[in-house]
C-alpha positions, 0 to 999 in steps of 0.5 A: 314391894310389888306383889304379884297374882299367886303370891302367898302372904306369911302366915299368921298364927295366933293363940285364943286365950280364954282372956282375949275371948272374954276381954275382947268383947269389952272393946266393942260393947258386945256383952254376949255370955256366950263370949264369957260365960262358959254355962252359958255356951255349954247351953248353947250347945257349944264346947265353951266361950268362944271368939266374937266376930269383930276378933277374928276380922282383926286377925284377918286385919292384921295379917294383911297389913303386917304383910303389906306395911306400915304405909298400907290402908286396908279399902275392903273386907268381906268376910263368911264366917263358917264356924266359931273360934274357941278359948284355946284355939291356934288360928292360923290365918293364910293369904293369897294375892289375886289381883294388883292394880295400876293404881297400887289396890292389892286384892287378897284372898285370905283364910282363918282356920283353927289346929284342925283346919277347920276353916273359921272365915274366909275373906276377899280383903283389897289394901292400897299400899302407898297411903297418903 
């Protein structure tokens, strides 16, 4: 694959289950109520339980070496989280190559936006694609 500046990533879609938003934590230790306790979130202001950070980083994660391949490493990511990502959301998260280096690192600038278009993050993500 040679990518090129402009080129558009496919786009992945993903549904947040109320399963996912209060399992997912679990894997990274983080036991905030707010991810689990729908009371809790309410308290807070919020509609219901909602994603942790490190889940919607994933599906920034997944797009950008779904798309790449089984050979790439993922070198870097910054991610801005706008807003938060709800049991019963569909994200949809978009990508576009903004850069490609002699040395085979790919940048990309990606989004994450929820049925509304809300934006929930966006993300500058640098792969190398031929991994050792």
């Amino acid at each position: 694959m040679t990518p090129l500046a402009g080129q558009a990533i496919p786009p992945l879609v993903d549904e947040i289950t109320l399963r996912r938003v209060a399992t997912g934590p679990g894997a990274t230790g983080d036991h905030f109520p707010g991810h689990w306790d729908v009371e809790y979130a309410r308290s807070q202001g919020q509609p219901t339980v909602y994603a942790n950070s490190e889940q919607v980083f994933a599906l920034v994660d997944r797009a950008a070496l779904e798309w790449a391949g089984p050979t790439a490493f993922l070198v870097r990511r910054a991610v801005q989280l706008q807003f938060s990502a709800y049991a019963g959301d569909t994200l949809t998260v978009t990508g576009t190559v903004v850069g490609t280096r002699p040395d085979g690192h790919v940048d990309l600038e990606m989004a994450v936006t929820n049925q509304h278009g809300g934006i929930i993050c966006t993300a500058e993500v640098t792969l190398r694609l031929q991994h050792p």
